[in-house]
C-alpha positions as CSV (number, residue, x, y, z in Angstrom):
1,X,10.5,121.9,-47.3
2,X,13.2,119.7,-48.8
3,X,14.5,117.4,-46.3
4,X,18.6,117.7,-45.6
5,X,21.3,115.8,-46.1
6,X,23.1,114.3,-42.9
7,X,26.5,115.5,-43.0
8,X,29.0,112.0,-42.3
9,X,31.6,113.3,-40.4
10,X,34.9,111.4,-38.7
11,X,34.7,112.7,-34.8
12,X,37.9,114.7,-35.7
13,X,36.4,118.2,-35.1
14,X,33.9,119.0,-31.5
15,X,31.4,120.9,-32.1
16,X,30.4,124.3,-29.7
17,X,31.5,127.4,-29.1
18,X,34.2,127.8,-26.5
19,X,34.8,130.5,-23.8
20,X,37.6,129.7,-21.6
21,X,37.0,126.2,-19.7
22,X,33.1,126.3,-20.9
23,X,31.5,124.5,-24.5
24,X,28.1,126.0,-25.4
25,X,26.3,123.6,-27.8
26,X,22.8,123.5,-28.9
27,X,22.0,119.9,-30.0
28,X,18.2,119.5,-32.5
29,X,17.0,116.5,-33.7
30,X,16.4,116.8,-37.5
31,X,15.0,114.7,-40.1
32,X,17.6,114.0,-42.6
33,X,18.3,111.9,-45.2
34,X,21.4,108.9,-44.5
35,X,23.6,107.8,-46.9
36,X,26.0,104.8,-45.3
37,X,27.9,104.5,-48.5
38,X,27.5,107.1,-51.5
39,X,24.4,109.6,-52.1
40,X,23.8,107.7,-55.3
41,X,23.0,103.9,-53.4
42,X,19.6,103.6,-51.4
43,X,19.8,105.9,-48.1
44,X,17.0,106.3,-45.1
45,X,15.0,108.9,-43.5
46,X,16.6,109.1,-39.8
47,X,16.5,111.8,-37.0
48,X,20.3,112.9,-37.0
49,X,21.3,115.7,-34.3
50,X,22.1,119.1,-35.4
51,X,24.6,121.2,-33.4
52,X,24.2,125.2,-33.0
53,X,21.2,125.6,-36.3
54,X,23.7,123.5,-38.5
55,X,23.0,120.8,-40.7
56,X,22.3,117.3,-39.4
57,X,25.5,114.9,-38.5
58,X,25.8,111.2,-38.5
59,X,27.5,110.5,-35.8
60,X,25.9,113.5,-33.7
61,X,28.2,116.1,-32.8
62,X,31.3,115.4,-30.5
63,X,31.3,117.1,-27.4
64,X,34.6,117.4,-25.4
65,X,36.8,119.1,-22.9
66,X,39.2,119.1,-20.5
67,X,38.4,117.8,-17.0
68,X,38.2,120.8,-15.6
69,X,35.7,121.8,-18.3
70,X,32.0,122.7,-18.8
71,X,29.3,121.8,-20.9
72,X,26.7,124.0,-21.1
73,X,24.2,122.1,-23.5
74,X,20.6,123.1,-24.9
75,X,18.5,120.5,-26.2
76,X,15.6,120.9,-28.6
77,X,12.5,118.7,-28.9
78,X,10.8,119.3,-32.3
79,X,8.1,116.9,-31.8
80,X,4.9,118.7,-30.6
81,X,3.5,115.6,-28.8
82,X,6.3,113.3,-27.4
83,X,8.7,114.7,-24.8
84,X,12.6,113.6,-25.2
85,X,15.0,111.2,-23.2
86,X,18.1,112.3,-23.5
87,X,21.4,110.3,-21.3
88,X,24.6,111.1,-21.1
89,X,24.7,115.2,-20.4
90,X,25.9,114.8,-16.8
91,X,29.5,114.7,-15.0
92,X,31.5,112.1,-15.1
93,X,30.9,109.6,-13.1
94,X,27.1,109.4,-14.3
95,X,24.6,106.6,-12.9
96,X,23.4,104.6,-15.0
97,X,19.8,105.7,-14.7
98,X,20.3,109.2,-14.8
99,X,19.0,110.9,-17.9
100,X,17.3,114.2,-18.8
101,X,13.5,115.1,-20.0
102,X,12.9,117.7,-22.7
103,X,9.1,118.5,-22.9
104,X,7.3,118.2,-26.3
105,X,8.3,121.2,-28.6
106,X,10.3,122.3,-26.6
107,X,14.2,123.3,-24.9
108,X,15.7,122.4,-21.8
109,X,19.3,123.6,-20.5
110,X,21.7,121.5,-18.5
111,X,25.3,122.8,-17.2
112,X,27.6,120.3,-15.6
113,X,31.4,119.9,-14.9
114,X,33.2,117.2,-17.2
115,X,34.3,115.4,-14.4
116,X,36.4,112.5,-14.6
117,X,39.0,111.9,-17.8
118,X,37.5,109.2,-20.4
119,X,35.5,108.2,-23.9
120,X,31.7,108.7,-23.3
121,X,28.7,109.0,-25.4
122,X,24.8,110.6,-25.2
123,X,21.8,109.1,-26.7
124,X,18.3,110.4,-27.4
125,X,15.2,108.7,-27.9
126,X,11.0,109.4,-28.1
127,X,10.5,106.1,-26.6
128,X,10.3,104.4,-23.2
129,X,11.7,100.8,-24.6
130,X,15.4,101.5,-25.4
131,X,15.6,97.6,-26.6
132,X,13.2,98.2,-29.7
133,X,14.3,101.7,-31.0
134,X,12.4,102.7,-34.0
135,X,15.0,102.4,-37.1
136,X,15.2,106.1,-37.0
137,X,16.0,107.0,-34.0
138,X,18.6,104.5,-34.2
139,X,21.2,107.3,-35.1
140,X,20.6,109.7,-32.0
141,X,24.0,109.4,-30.4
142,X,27.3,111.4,-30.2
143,X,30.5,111.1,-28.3
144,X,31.4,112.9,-25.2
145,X,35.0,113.0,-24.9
146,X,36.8,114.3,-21.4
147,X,40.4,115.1,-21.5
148,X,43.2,114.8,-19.0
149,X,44.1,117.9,-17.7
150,X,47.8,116.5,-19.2
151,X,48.9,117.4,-22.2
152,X,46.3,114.8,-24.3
153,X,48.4,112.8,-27.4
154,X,46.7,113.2,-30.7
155,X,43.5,110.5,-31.6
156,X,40.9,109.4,-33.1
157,X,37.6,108.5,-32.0
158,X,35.1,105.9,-33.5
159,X,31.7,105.4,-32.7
160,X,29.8,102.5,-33.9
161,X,26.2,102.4,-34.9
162,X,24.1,100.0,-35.6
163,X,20.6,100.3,-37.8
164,X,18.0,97.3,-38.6
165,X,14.8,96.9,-40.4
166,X,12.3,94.6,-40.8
167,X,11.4,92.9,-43.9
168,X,9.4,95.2,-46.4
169,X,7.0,92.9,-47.8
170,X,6.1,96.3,-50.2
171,X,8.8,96.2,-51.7
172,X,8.2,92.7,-53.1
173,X,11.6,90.4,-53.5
174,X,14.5,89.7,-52.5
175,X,12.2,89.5,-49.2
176,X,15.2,90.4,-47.0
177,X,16.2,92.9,-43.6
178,X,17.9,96.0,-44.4
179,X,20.7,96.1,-41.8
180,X,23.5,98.8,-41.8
181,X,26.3,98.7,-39.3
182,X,28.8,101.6,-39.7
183,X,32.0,103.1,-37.8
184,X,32.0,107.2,-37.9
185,X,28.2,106.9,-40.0
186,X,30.0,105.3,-43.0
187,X,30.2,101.6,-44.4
188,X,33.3,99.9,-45.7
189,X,35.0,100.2,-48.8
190,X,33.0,103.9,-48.6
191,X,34.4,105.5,-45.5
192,X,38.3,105.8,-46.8
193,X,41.5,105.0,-45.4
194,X,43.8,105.9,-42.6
195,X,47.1,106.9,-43.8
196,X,50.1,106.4,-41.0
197,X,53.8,106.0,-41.5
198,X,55.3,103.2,-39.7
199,X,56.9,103.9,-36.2
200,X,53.8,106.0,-35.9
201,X,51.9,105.3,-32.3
202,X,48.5,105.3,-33.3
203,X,45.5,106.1,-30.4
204,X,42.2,105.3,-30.8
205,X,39.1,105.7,-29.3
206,X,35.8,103.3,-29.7
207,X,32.2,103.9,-28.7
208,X,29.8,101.8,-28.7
209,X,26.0,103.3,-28.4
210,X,24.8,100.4,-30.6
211,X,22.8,97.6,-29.5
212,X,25.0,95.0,-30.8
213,X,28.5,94.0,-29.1
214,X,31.2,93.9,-31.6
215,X,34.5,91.9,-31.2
216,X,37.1,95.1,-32.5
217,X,40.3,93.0,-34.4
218,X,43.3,94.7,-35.8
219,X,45.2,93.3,-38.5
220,X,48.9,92.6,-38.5
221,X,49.7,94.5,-35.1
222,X,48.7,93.9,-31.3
223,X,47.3,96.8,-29.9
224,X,47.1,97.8,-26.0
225,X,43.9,98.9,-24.3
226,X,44.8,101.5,-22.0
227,X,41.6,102.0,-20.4
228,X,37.6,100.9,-20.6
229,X,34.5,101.9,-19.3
230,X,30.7,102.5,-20.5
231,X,28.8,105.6,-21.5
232,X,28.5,106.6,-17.6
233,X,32.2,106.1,-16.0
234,X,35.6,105.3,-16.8
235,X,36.7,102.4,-14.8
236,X,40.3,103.5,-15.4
237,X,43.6,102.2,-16.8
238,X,43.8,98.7,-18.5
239,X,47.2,98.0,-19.9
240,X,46.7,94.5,-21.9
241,X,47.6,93.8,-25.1
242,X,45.4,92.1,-27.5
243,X,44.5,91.4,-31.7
244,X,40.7,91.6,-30.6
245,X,38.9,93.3,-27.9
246,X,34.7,92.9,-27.1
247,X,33.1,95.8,-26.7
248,X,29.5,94.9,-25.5
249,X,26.8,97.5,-26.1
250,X,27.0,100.8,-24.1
251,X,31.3,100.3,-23.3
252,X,34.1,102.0,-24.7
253,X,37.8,101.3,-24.7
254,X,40.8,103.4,-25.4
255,X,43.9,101.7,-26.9
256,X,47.5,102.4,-28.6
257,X,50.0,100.6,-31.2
258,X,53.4,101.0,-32.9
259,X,52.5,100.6,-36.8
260,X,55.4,98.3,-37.6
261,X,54.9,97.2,-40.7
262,X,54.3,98.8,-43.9
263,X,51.3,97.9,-46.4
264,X,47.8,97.7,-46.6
265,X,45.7,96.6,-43.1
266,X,42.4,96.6,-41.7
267,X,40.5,97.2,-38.2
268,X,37.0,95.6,-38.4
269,X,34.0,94.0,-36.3
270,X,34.8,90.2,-35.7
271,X,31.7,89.3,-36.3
272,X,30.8,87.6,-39.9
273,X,27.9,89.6,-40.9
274,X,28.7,92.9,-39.5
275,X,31.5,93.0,-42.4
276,X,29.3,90.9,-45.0
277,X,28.0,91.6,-48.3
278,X,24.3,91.5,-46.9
279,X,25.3,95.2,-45.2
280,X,25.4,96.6,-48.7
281,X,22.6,99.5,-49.5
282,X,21.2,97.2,-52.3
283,X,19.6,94.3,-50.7
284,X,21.2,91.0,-50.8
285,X,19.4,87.7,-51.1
286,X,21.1,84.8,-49.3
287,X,23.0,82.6,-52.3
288,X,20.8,79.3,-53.1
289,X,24.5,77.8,-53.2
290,X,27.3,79.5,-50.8
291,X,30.2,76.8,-52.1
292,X,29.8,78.5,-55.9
293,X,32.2,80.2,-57.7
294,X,30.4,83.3,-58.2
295,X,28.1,83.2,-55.2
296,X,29.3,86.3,-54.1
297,X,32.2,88.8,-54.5
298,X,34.8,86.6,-52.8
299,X,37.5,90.0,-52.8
300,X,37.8,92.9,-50.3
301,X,35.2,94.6,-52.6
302,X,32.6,92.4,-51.5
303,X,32.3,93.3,-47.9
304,X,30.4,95.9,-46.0
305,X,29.5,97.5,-42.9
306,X,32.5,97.8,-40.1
307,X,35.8,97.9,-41.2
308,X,38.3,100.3,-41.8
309,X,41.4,100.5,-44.0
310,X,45.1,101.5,-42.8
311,X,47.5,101.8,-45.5
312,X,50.9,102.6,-43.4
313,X,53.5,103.8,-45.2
314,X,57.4,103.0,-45.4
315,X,59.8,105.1,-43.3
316,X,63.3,105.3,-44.1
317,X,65.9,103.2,-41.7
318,X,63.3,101.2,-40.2
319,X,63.4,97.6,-40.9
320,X,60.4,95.0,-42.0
321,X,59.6,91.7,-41.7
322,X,61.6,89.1,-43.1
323,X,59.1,87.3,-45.7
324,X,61.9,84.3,-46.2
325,X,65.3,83.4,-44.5
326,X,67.2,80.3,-44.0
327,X,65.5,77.9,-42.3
328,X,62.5,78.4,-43.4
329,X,59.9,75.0,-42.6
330,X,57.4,74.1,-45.6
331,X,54.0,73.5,-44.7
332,X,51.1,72.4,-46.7
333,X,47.7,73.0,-46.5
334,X,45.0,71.6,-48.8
335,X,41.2,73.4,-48.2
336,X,38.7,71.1,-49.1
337,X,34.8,70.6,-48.4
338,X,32.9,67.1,-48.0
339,X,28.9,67.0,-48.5
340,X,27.1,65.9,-45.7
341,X,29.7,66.2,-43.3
342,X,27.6,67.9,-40.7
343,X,24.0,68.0,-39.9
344,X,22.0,70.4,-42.4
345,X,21.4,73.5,-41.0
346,X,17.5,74.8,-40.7
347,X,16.1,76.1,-43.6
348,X,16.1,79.6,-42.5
349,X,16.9,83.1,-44.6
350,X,20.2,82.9,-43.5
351,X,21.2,78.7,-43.7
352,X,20.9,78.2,-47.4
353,X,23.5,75.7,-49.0
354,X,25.4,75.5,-45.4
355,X,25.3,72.1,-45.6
356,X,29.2,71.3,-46.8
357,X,31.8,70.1,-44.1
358,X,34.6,72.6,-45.2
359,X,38.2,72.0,-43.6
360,X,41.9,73.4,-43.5
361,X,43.8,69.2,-43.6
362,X,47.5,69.3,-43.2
363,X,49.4,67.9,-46.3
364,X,53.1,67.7,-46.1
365,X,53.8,64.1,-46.7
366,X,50.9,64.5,-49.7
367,X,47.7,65.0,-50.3
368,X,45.1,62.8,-48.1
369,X,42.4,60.5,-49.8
370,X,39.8,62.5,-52.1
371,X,37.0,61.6,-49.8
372,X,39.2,62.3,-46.4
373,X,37.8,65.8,-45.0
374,X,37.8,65.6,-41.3
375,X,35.3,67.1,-38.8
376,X,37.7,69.7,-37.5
377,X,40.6,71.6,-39.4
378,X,44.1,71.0,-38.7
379,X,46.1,72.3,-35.4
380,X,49.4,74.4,-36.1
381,X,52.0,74.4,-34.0
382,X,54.8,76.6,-35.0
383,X,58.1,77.2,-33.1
384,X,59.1,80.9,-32.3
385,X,61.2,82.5,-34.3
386,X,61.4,79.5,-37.4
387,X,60.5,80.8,-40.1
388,X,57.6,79.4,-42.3
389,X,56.0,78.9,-45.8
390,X,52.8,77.6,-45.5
391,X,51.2,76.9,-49.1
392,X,47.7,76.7,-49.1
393,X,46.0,74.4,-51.9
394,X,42.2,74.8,-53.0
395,X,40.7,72.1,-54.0
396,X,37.2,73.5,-52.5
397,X,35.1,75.0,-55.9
398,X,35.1,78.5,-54.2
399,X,37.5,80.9,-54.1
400,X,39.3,81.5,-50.4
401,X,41.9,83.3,-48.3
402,X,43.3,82.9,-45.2
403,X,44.4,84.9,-42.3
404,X,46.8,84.0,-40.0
405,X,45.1,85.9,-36.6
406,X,47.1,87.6,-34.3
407,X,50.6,87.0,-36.3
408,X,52.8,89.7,-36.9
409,X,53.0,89.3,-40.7
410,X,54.5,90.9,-43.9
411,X,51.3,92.1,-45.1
412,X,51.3,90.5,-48.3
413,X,50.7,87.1,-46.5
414,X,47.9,89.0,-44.5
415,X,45.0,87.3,-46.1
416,X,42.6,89.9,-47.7
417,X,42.2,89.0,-51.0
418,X,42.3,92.2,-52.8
419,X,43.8,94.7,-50.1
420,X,46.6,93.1,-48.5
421,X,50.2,93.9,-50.0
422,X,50.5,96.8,-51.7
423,X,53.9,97.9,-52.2
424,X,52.8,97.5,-54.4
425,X,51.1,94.3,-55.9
426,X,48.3,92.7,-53.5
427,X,47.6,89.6,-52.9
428,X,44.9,87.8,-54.7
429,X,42.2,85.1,-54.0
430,X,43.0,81.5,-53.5
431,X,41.1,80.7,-56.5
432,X,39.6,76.6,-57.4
433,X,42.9,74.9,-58.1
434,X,44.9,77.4,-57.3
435,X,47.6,77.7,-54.3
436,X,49.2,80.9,-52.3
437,X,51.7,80.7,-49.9
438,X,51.9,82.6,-47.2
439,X,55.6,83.4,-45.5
440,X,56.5,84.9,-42.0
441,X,58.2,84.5,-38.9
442,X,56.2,83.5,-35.6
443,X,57.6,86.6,-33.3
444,X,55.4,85.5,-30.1
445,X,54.6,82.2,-28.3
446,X,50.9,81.7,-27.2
447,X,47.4,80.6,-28.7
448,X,46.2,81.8,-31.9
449,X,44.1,81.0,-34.8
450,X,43.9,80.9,-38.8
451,X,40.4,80.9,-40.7
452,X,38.8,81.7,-44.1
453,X,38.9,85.9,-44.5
454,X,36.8,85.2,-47.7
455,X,32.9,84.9,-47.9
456,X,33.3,84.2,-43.9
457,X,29.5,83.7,-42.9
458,X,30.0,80.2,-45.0
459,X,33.4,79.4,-45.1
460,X,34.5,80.0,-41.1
461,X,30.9,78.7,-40.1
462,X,31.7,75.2,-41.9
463,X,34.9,75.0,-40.7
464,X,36.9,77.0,-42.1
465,X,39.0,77.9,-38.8
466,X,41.6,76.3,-36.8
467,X,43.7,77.0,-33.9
468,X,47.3,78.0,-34.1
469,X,49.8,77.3,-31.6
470,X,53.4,79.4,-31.0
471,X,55.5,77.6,-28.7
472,X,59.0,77.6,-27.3
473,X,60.3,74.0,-27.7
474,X,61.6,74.3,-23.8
475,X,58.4,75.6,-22.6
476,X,55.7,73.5,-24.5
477,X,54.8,70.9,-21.9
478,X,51.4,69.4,-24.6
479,X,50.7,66.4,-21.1
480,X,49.9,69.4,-19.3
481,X,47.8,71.5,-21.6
482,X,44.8,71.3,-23.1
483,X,43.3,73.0,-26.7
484,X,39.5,73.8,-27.0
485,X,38.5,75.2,-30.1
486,X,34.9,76.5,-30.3
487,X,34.2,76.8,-33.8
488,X,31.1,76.7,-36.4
489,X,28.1,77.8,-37.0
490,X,26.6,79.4,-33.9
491,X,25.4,82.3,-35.7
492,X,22.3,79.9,-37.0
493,X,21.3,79.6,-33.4
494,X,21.9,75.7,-34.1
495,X,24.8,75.2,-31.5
496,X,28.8,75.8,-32.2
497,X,31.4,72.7,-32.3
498,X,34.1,72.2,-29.5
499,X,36.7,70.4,-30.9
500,X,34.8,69.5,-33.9
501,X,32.2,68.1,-32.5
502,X,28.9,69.8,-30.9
503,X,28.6,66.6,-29.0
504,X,32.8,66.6,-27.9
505,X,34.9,63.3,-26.8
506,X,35.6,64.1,-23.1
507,X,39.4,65.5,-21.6
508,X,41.1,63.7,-19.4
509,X,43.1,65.5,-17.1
510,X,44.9,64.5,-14.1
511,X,43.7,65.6,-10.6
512,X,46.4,67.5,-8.5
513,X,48.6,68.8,-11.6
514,X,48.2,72.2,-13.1
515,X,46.4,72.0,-16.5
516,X,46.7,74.9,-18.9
517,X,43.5,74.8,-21.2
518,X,43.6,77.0,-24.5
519,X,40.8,78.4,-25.4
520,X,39.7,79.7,-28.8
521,X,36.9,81.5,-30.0
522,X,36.1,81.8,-33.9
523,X,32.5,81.2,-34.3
524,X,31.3,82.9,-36.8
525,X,29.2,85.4,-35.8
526,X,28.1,84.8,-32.0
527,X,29.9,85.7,-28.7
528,X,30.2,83.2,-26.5
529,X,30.4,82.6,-22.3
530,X,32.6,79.4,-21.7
531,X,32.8,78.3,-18.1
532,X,34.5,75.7,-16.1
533,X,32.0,73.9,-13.9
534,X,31.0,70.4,-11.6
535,X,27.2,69.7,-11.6
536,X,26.7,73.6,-12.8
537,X,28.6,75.0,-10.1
538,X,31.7,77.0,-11.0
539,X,35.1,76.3,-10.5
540,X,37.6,78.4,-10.3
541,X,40.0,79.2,-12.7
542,X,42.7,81.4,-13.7
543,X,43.3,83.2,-17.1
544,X,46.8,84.1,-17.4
545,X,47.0,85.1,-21.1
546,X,44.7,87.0,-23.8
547,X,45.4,87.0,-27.7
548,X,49.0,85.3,-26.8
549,X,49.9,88.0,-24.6
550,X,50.6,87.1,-21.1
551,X,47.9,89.2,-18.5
552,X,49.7,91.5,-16.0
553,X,50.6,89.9,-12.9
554,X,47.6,92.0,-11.1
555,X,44.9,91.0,-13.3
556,X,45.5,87.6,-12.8
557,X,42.9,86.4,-10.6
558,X,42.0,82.9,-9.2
559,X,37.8,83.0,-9.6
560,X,34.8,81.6,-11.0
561,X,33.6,84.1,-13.7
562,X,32.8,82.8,-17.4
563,X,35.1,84.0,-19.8
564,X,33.1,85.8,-22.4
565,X,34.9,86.3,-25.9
566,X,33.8,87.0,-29.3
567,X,34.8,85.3,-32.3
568,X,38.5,85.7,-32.5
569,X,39.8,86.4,-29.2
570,X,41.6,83.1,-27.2
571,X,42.7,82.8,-23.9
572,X,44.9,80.9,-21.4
573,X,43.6,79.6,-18.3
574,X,45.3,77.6,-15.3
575,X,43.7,75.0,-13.4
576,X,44.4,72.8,-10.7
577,X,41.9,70.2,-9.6
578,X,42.3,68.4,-6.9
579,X,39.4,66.0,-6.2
580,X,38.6,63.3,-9.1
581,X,35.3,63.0,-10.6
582,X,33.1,64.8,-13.9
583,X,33.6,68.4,-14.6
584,X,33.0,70.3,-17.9
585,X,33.6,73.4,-19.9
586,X,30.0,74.9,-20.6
587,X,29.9,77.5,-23.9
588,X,27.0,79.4,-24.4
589,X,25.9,81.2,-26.9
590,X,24.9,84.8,-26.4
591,X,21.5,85.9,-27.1
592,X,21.1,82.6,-28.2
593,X,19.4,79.3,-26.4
594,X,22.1,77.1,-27.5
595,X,24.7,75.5,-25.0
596,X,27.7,73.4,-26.1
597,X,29.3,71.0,-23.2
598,X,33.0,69.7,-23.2
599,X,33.0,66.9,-20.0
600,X,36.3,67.0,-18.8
601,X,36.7,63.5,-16.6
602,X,39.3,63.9,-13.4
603,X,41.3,61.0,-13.0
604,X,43.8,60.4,-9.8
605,X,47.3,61.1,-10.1
């Protein structure tokens, strides 16, 4: 019997048959053939979940109704030997250990009010260890969707999955993991675009049955999250706005924006590699040399795995962003990369050639010495509402482009080479010797951050990344505030750099005056805890801002827990210290054994 192709589909249609308030489904595991980006690149045999005798989906079928609904849901168990864990088939609120058992070969029926409104997902699996899925049971999941009883705006939902193997020694070289990592079963540039006017409001949905957290960053807009929770309960409304939100294995998050701006824009993972060429079907060997010209496809075109293109349209009478006005402050940026400028990396399948110092060095008054690259790139502090142009130079011997995070840009000056624009000319690589400037108007005060959106695995992890400031010349008060960068290459396992330094110069702050640290997060591709602490015990802090936007008065909270981020998020926390004496900012890497220290020294007043 042939085996079937899964069927990708885009969580726009539940499945089930409905009679009044109740959703019949019958959901079958079925082996199936998956194809992340076309049918004519390498696929895999995976067990995909069929609903009501049809063919196999990738994601599994959406369930959803209103919170007065039903589900009435039949499972099948093919397998003859193994019985069937399924979670998630339960009212909402769920424990988190609930689950149901269907016995080898065969069915088992479960009926259960929706319960409470929210985003929600099921899982199946054959095994015990849900930590070391098989590869194909990786792709057992669906979202379950429950509905306010309100009249529910249009959405979309995305669910994000996440599939790994082991090198294949069989296969002979490149001797290399085959790692897919897709939104809605499709990879990027394969899974199409999403086509809004602007003035639209746009509502989205993400799930996350993966096993991997993913930092979700939106190009050119902030976006609100109006509610999280995880697979099991809604933990109600939100209300913050934010460029990137975490969402850690087993959450979910709804959220809302205003498109704008017209132009071509993006929504993707955070994370380096989750976006990387080595997510493509054909398997990628690491480059001997990273800092070549043709190392890899430097454009748009070159990435994979978890992103997702918005191409939002012009609407008549509404205005855009001015790309140039009177007034207008010249900046100039040279990008250039120094050998030896860190330690070597390890010599592992994923270090290769990560050996150069790369920087962002600011250059109005003239290009600095040939052999001046410094161990951390530049700081930007730009004034709300002055417009800039900020020309960036390369003089590295790769091509680059950069993004300005969380600024509300003409997207032209975006920073995806390839993509960004179109109106309809985009904008191109920064290629060796070459120069693009970028022009826009800072709209917002608060902490952001720029870095390489080309090739990022090297580029951002040798420092191509640096923080961003917006301020309001009568409310910038630098004495009592306080930037901490975490940068670099933490994805390696080898430690990222505070401040440009994995071994940082201690702060000195004063005791008895409120300090207002800045923190930024733009490793490349770990998530990170970062603490405030004397002798390892906690002290307590505030945060009173997220992505530059200010946290609602009820959210901010005086207490001791770590602030965990992924790479590009930033926050704003308040301090006041009262007794002198040694006290430090802890990061650690997650999943990781590596911990960065920042001492911060107390001085009195």
């Amino acid at each position: 019997m042939p085996v079937p192709t899964a069927t990708i589909h885009d969580n726009t249609a539940a499945a089930g048959r409905r009679t009044g308030d109740t959703v019949r489904v019958t959901l079958t595991p079925i082996r199936a053939m998956w194809y992340p980006e076309t049918e004519n690149d390498p696929g895999a045999l995976v067990w995909a979940f069929a609903a009501d005798s049809g063919t196999p989906m990738i994601p599994g079928p959406m369930l959803r109704a209103s919170e007065r609904g039903v589900f009435e849901v039949t499972v099948v168990n093919p397998d003859p030997a193994r019985a069937l864990t399924i979670r998630g088939l339960g009212a909402r609120p769920l424990a988190l250990t609930d689950s149901l058992l269907v016995p080898a070969g065969d069915s088992t029926t479960v009926t259960f009010a929706a319960g409470e409104p929210g985003s929600y997902f099921y899982t199946a699996t054959w095994h015990a260890d849900d930590d070391n899925l098989p590869p194909d049971e990786m792709l057992l999941a669906g979202a379950l969707v429950v509905d306010a009883d309100t009249a529910t705006p249009p959405d979309r939902v995305f669910l994000i999955s996440s599939w790994f193997t082991k090198v294949d020694s069989t296969r002979g070289p490149p001797f290399v993991t085959t790692d897919w990592l897709v939104i809605n079963g499709r990879s990027f540039p394969d899974n199409g675009t999403i086509n809004i006017t602007q003035g639209d409001t746009v509502r989205w949905r993400w799930i996350n049955p993966s096993r991997d957290a993913h930092p979700i960053h939106l190009h050119g807009e902030f976006f609100r999250v109006t509610r999280r929770g995880t697979w099991a309960a809604d933990s109600a409304s939100w209300g913050q706005e934010v460029v990137t939100q975490l969402i850690r294995p087993g959450e979910t998050f709804e959220s809302e924006y205003v498109a704008h701006e017209p132009g071509n824009w993006v929504v993707h993972c955070h994370f380096a590699f989750h976006t990387s060429h080595f997510l493509s079907a054909d398997r990628i060997p690491e480059p001997t040399d990273p800092g070549s010209v043709d190392a890899v496809d430097h454009s748009v075109m070159g990435m994979r795995g978890m992103m997702l293109r918005i191409a939002v349209a012009p609407r008549d009478g509404l205005p855009r962003r001015a790309a140039d006005s009177a007034g207008t402050r010249a900046i100039r940026l040279v990008v250039r990369a120094a050998l030896g400028m860190h330690d070597p990396a390890p010599d592992t399948s994923l270090s290769a050639g990560y050996t150069e110092g790369l920087a962002f060095m600011k250059a109005d008054d003239g290009d600095p010495p040939r052999d001046s690259v410094p161990a951390e790139s530049a700081m930007l502090v730009l004034t709300r509402g002055v417009p800039v142009a900020i020309t960036v130079v390369n003089q590295m011997r790769a091509p680059t482009a950069v993004h300005w995070h969380g600024m509300e840009v003409p997207s032209w000056s975006d920073g995806i080479p390839g993509l960004s624009g179109g109106l309809p000319k985009v904008a191109p690589l920064i290629m060796p010797g070459d120069s693009f400037v970028a022009r826009f108007t800072p709209t917002r005060s608060g902490t952001y951050m720029y870095h390489a959106h080309s090739n990022e695995l090297h580029q951002i992890a040798s420092g191509l990344a640096g923080a961003l400031l917006v301020v309001d010349p009568a409310s910038y008060h630098p004495r009592t505030e306080r930037l901490v960068t975490i940068t670099g290459d933490g994805y390696l396992g080898t430690g990222a750099r505070i401040n440009g330094s994995r071994h940082p110069e201690a702060l000195t702050i004063p005791a008895g005056v409120p300090i207002r640290f800045r923190l930024i997060s733009i490793t490349a591709d770990w998530s990170i805890t970062a603490q405030l602490v004397q002798d390892s015990i906690a002290v307590p802090w505030t945060m009173v801002a997220k992505d530059a936007a200010d946290l609602p008065r009820a959210h901010q909270v005086n207490d001791t827990r770590p602030w965990r981020a992924g790479p590009g998020e930033s926050a704003d926390f308040l301090v006041r210290i009262t007794t002198p004496g040694a006290y430090a900012i802890r990061v650690v890497g997650n999943g990781t054994d590596w911990t960065t220290v920042l001492p911060i020294t107390v001085v009195p007043r």
